[in-house]
C-alpha positions as CSV (number, residue, x, y, z in Angstrom):
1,X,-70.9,-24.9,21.4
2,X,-74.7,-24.7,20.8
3,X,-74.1,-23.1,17.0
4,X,-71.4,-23.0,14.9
5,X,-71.3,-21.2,10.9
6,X,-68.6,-20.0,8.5
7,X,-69.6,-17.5,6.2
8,X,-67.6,-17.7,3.1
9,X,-66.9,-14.1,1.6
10,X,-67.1,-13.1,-1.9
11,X,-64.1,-14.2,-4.6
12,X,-63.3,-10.8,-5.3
13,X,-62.3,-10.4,-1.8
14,X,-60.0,-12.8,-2.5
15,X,-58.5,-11.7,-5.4
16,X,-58.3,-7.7,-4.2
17,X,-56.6,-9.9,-0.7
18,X,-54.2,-11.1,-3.3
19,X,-53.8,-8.0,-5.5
20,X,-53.1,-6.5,-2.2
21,X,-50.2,-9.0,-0.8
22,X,-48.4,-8.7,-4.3
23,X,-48.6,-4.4,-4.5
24,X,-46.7,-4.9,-0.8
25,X,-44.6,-7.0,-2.0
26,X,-43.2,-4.9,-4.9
27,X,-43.2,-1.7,-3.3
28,X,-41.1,-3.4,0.2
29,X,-38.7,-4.7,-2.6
30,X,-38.5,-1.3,-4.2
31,X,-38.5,0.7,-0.8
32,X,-36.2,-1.7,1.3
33,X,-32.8,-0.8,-0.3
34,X,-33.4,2.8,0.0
35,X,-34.7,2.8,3.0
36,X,-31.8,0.7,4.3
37,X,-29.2,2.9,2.7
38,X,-30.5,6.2,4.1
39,X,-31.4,4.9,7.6
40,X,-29.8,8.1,8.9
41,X,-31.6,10.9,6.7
42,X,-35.2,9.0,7.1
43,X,-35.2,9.0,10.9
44,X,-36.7,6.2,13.3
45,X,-40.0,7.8,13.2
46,X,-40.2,7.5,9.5
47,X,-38.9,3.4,9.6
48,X,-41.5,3.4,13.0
49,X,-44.6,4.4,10.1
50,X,-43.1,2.2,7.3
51,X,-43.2,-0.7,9.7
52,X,-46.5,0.1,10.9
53,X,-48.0,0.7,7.5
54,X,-46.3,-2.4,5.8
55,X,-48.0,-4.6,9.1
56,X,-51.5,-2.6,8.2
57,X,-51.6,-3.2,4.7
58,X,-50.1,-7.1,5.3
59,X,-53.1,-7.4,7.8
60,X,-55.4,-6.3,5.4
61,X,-54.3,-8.6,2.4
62,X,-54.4,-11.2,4.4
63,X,-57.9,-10.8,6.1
64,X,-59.3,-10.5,2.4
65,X,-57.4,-13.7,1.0
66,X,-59.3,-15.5,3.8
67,X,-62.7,-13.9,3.6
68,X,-64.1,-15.9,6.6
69,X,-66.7,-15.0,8.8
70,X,-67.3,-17.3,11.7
71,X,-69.9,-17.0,14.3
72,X,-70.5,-19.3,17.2
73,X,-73.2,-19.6,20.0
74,X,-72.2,-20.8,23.5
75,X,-74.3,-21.1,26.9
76,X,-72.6,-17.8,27.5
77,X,-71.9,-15.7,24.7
78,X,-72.1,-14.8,21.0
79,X,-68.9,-14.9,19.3
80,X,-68.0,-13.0,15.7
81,X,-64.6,-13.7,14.1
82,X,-63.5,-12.1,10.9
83,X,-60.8,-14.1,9.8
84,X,-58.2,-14.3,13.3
85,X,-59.9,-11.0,14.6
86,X,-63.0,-11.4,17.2
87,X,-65.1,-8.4,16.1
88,X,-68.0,-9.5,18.1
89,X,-68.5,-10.5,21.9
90,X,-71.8,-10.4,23.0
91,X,-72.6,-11.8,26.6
92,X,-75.6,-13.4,26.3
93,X,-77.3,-11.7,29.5
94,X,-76.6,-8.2,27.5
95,X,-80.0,-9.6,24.4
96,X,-83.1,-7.8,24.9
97,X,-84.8,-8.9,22.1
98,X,-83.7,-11.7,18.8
99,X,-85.3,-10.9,15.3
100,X,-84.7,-12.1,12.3
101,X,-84.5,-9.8,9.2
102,X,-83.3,-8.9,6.1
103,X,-79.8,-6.8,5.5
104,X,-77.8,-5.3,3.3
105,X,-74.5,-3.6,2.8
106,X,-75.9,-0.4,2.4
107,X,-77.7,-0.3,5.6
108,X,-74.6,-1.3,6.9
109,X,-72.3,1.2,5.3
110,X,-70.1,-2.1,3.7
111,X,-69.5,-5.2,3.6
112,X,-67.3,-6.9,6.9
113,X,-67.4,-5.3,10.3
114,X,-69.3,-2.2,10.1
115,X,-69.9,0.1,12.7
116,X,-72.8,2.8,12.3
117,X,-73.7,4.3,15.5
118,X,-73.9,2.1,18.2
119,X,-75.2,-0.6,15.5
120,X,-72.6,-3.0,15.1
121,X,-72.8,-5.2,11.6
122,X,-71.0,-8.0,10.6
123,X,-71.8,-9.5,6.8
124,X,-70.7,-10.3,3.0
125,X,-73.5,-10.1,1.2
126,X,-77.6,-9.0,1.4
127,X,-79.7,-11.4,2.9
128,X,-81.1,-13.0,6.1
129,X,-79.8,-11.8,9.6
130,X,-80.1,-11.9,13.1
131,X,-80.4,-8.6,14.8
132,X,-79.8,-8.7,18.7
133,X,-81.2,-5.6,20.4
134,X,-79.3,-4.9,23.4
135,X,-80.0,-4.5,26.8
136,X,-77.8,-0.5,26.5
137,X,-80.3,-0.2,23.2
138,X,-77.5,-1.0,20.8
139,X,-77.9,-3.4,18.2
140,X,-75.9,-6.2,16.7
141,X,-76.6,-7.7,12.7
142,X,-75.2,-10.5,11.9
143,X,-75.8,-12.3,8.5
144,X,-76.3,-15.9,8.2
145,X,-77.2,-18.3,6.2
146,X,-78.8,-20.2,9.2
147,X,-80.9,-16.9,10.5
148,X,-84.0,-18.7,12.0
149,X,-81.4,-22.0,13.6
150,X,-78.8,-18.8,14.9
151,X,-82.4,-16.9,16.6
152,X,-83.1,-20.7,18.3
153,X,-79.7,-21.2,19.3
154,X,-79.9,-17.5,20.8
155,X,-83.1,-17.7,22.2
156,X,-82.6,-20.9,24.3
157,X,-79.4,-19.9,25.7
158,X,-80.5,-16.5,26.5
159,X,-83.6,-18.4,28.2
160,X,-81.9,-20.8,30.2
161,X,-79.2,-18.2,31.5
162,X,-80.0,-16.1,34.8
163,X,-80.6,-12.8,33.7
């Protein structure tokens, strides 16, 4: 790995994570035993969309009780993790051109993994960011606390690899 960096997100992520894991929990204990005990009126599509909801929102508790945002450099890629999820996967051979520059969330339309266009952001806060322009003229932002060490790290593996 040429560059590693967790981004920490913000604490009220991590208590809306947690506000969210305990509103599933109360409502599965309050749904269950009527769910259970009408299995026949409700229908196996309904239990299919209760199942799939309940994984959804579990998913999104948990992805906001652990607010991480981990991005790595290798000799032939650029990875983007939020929390277990890879969000980014940028062959390095696909960067035109590695700036950095400032962000926000309201450039990006929110905080996380924002898609706007074919502009790809992933970020917690305002700050310093690396923006990849892509060789199919997409972009990629990426917020770090690291910007200018993230451009190196970019820069001389996209220099040394064959293009």
């Amino acid at each position: 790995m040429v560059f590693r960096e967790t981004l920490i997100g913000p604490r009220w992520l991590a208590v809306a994570g947690v506000s969210t894991l305990v509103f599933l929990a109360v409502i599965t204990a309050i749904s269950t035993p009527v769910v259970v005990g009408n299995v026949e009126e409700i229908g196996g599509w309904v239990i299919a969309l209760l199942i799939a909801g309940f994984i959804l929102i579990l998913g999104a508790g948990l992805v906001g009780l652990d607010r991480r945002i981990r991005v790595s450099v290798s000799a032939t890629h650029i990875d983007a993790h939020l929390s277990l999820f890879r969000v980014m996967h940028i062959p390095v051979t696909d960067v035109d051109k590695v700036e950095v520059a400032d962000v926000s969330p309201s450039q990006a339309g929110g905080l996380g993994w924002r898609i706007v266009g074919s502009d790809r952001f992933v970020l917690w806060s305002s700050g310093s960011a690396v923006w990849l322009t892509l060789t199919n003229e997409g972009s990629r932002v990426i917020r770090s606390d690291r910007s200018e060490e993230l451009r190196d790290a970019i820069q001389s593996v996209s220099q040394a690899s064959p293009a």
